[in-house]
N, C-alpha and C positions, 0 to 999 in steps of 0.2 A: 515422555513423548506423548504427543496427542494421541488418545487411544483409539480416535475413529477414523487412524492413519493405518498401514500396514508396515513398511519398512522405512521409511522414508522421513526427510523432516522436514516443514513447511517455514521460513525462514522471509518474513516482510517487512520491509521498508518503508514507513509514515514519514509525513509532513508536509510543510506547507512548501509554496511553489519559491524555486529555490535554494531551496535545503540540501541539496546533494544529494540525495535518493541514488540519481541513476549513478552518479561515478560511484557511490558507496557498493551498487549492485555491483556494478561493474571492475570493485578490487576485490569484493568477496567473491568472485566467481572467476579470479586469474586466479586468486590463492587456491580456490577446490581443482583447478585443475591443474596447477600446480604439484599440488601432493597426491592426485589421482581418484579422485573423488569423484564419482558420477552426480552433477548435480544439469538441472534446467532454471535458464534466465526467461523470465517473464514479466509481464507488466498485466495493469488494467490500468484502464479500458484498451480494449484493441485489439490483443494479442490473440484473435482467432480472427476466419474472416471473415464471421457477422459481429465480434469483435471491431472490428474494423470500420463498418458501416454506422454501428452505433456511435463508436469516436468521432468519428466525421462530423454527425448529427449534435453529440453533445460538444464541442469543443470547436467547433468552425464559426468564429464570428457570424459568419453570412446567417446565421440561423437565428438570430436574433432571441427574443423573448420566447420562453418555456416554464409552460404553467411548473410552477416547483415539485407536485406529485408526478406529471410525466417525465420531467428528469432523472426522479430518483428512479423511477421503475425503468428507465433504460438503462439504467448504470444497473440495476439490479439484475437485467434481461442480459448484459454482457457479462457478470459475474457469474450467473448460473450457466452460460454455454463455457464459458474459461476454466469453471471447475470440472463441467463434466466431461472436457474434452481436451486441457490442456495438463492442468492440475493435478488431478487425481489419478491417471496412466502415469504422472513421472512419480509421483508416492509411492503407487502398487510398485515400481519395479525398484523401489529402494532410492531412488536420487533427492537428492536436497534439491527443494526448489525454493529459489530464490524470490519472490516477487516484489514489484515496484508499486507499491498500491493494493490496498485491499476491500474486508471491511469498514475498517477503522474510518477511510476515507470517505465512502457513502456517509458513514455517520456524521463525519464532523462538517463535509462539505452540502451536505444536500439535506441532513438534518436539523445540525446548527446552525447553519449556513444560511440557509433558504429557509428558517424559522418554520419548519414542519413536525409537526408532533412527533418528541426524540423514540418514545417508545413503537410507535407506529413504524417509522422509517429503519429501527434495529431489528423489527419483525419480519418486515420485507425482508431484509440485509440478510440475516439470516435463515429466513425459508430458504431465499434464493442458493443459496452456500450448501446445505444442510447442516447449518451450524459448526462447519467446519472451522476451527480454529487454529492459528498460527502457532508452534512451537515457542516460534520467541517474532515480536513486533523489536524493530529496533526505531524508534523515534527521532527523527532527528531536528530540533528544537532550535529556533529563533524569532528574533522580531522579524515580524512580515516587510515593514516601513525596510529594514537593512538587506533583507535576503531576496525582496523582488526589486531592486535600484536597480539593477544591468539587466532589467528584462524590460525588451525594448517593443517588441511586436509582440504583444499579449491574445491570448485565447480568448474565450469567452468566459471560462473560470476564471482565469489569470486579471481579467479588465472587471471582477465585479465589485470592486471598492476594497477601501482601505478596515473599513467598521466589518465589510465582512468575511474577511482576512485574520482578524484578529478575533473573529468569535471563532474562527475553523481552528485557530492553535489552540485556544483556551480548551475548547471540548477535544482536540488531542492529547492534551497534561490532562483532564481529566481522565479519559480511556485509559492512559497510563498509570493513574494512579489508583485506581479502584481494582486491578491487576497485575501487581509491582510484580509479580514472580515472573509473567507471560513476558515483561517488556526492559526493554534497555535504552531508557534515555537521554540522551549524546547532545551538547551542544553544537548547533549548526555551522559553527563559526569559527570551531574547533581546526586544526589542521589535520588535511586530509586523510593523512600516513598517523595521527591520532587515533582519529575517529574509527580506522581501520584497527586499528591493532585492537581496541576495546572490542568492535565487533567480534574479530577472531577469538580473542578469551572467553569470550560469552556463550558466544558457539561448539568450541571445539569438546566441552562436554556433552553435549545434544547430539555431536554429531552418531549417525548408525554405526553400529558393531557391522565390524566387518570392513569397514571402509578406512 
């Protein structure tokens, strides 16, 4: 267990736009209350409500062009209030939090991404956090060209090219591989009730004593 957690296990969801993130949150988090498990579903960006104000900002078409340093630092600016105000109360009291987005994502989308100096932008990423790190990242892995075909009315992430889409996966299988023990790598393409049950196995050693 992350040691700069208290009781609690931090448990997030990577990939590209797509990929099933949110339904994957959303079976691992019937299954915990299912068996009675106190856990919190969360996301980034947004999930507080300057949270929120910043999503707007980064992901509202209407907002057009953003120099690629003020982007990351706003995503950096809602991951620092989402830890110290969402995060880190559901860990102190013991709950598995779930999240839909994390570090991993600054890195691959606004580092890789937006071709900004990798080490620079995992500085920020993690000041902003206090280097808080995930239990387990669960990855979930596909061609970008196949997993955004049914997305019809795009973000401003979502509409930035196809070249830079496939650099945000490639610096995902890397983050994944230079830390195989932290992560669980899943085909995106995988069936749903698949993809879940491997979750579950993966998990259910991590999960806290007592629960």
């Amino acid at each position: 267990m992350n040691d700069q957690q208290t009781d609690g296990l931090f448990v997030v969801f990577e990939g590209g736009e797509g990929a099933g993130k949110s339904t994957q949150v959303g079976l691992l988090c019937d299954w915990l209350a299912e068996t009675g498990r106190a856990f919190l579903r969360t996301f980034e960006p947004g999930d507080s409500a300057v949270g929120k104000q910043i999503r707007s900002i980064v992901l509202d078409p209407s907002t057009g062009d953003l120099a690629p340093k003020a982007e990351s630092l706003l995503y950096a600016a809602d991951k620092a209030h989402h830890l110290a105000t969402v995060v880190r109360p559901a860990l102190a009291r013991g709950a598995v939090v779930v999240c839909d987005r994390y570090v991993d994502s600054m890195l691959a989308y606004q580092g890789a991404g937006r071709v900004l100096d990798l080490d620079e932008v995992e500085h920020i990423a993690r000041w902003a956090t206090d280097d808080l790190r995930p239990d387990l990242t669960v990855l979930l892995d596909g061609d970008p060209a196949e997993l955004m075909g049914g997305i019809a009315d795009r973000d401003r992430i979502e509409a930035a090219g196809d070249d830079f889409h496939r650099t945000v996966r490639d610096h995902f299988r890397r983050l994944a591989a230079r830390d195989p023990e932290h992560y669980l790598v899943l085909p995106a393409r995988q069936s749903r009730d698949a993809i879940a049950a491997a979750v579950r196995a993966r998990i259910t050693p991590l999960l806290p004593r007592g629960q």
